[in-house]
N, CA and C of each residue as an Amber inpcrd file, in Angstrom:
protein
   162
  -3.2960000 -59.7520000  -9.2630000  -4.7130000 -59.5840000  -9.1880000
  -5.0090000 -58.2830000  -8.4800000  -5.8920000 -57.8890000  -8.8410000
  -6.4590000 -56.7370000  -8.0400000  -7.2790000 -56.3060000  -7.2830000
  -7.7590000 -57.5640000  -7.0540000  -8.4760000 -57.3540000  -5.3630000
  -8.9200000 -59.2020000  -5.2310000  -8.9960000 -59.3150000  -3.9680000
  -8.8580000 -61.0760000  -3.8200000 -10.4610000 -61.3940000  -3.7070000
 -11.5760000 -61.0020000  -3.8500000 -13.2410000 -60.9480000  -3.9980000
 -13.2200000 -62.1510000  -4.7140000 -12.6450000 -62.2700000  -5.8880000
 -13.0800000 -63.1660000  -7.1760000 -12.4050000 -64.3900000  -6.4240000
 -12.0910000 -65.0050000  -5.0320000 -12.0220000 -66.0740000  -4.7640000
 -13.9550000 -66.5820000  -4.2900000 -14.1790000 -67.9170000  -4.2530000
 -15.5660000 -68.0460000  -3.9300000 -15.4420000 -68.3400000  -2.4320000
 -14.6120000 -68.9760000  -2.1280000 -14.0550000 -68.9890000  -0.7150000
 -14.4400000 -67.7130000   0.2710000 -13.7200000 -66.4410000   0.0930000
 -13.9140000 -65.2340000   0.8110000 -14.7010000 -64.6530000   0.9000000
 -15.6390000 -64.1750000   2.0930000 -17.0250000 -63.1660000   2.3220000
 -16.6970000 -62.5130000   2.5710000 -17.3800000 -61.6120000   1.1700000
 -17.3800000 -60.2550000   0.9450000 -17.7610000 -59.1340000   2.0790000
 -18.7320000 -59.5470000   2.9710000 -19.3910000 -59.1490000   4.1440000
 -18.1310000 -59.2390000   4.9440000 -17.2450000 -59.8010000   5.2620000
 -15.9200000 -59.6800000   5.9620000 -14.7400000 -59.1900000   6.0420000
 -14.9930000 -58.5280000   4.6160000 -13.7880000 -58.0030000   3.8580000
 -13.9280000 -56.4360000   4.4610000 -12.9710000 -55.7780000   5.1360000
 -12.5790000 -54.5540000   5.6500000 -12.2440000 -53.5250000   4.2440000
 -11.7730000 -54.1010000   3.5960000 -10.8960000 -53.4370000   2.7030000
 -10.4430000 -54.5670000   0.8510000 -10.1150000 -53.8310000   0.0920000
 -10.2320000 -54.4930000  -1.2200000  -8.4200000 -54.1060000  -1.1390000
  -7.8730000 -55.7050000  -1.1990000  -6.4100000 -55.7460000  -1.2910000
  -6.2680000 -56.6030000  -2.3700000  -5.4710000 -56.3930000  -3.4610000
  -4.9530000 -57.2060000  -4.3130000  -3.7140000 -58.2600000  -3.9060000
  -3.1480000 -58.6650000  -4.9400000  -2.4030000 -60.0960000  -4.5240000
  -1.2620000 -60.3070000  -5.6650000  -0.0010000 -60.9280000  -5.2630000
   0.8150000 -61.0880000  -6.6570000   0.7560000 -62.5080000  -6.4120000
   0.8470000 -63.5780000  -7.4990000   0.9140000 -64.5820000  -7.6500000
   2.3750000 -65.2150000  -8.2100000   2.8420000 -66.0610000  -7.6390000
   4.4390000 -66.5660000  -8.4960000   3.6910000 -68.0690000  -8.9510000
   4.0350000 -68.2400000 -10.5600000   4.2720000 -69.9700000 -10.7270000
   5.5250000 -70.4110000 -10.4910000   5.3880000 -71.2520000  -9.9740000
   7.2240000 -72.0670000 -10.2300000   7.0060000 -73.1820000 -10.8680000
   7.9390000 -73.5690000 -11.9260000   7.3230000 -74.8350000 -13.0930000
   8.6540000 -75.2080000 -13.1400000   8.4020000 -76.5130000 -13.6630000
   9.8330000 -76.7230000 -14.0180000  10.5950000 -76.7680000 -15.9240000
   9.8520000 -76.0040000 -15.9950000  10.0720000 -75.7560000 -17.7770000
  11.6680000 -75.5490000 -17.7670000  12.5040000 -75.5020000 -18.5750000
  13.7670000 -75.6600000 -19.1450000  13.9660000 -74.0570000 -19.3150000
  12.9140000 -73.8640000 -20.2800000  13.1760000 -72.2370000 -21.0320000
  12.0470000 -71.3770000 -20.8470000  12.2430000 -70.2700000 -21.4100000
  11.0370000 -69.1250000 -21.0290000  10.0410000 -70.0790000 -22.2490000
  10.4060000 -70.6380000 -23.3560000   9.5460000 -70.7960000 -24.5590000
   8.1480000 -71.9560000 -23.7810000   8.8520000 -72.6100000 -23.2820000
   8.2220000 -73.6740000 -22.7100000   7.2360000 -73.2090000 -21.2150000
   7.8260000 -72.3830000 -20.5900000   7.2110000 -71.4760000 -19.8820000
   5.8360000 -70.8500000 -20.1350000   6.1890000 -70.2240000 -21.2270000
   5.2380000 -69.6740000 -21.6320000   4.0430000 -70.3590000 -22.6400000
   4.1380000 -71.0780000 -22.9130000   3.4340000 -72.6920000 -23.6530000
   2.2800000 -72.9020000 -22.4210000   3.4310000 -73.6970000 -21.4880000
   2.5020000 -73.9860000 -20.1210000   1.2160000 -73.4140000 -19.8340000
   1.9470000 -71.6560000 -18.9560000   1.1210000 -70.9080000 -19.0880000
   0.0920000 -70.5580000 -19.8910000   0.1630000 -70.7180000 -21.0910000
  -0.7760000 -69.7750000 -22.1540000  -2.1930000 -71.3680000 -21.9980000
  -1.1740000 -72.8930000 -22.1600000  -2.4510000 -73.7560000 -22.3170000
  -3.4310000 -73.8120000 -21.2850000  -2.6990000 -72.7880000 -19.7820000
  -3.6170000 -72.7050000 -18.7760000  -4.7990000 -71.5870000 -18.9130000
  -4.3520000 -71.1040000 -19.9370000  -5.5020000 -70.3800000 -20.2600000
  -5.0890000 -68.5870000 -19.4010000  -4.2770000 -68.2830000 -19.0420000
  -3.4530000 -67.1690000 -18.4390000  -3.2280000 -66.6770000 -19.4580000
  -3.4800000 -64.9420000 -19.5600000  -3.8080000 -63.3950000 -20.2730000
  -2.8000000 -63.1340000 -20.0650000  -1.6890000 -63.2340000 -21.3050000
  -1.0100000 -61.9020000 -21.3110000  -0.7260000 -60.8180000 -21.9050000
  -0.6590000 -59.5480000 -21.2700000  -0.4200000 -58.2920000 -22.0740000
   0.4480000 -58.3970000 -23.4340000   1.2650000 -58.9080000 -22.9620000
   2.0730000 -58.5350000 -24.5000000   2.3240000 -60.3930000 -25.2670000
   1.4930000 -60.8360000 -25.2000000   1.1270000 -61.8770000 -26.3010000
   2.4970000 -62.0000000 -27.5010000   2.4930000 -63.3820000 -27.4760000
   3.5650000 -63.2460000 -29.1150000   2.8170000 -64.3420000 -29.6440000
   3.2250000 -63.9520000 -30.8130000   2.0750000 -64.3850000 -31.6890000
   1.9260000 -65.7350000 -31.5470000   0.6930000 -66.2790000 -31.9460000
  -0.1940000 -67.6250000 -31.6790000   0.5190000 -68.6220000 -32.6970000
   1.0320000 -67.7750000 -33.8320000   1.2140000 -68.7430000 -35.0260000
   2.5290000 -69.1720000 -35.0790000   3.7090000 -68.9300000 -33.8140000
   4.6050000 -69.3750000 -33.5630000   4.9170000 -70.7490000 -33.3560000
């Protein structure tokens, strides 16, 4: 992420500075295929997409 604002939690009025954030999932999927299933039904953007009709 690129700056942590878009939580509703955090005031903006408090914020010194605009810091972004890395996020890890840990799942217990088997394979990347299933991995990435998970992810995608969560509704999570990714850049390099493979195709839908897989």
């Amino acid at each position: 992420m690129k700056e942590q604002i878009i939580f509703p939690e955090i005031s903006i009025d408090k914020i010194k500075g605009i810091s972004g954030m890395d996020i890890t999932f840990v799942t217990t999927a088997e394979n990347d295929e299933q991995s990435y299933e998970l992810l995608r039904a969560f509704g999570m953007p990714f850049a390099n997409a493979k195709k839908e009709a897989e």
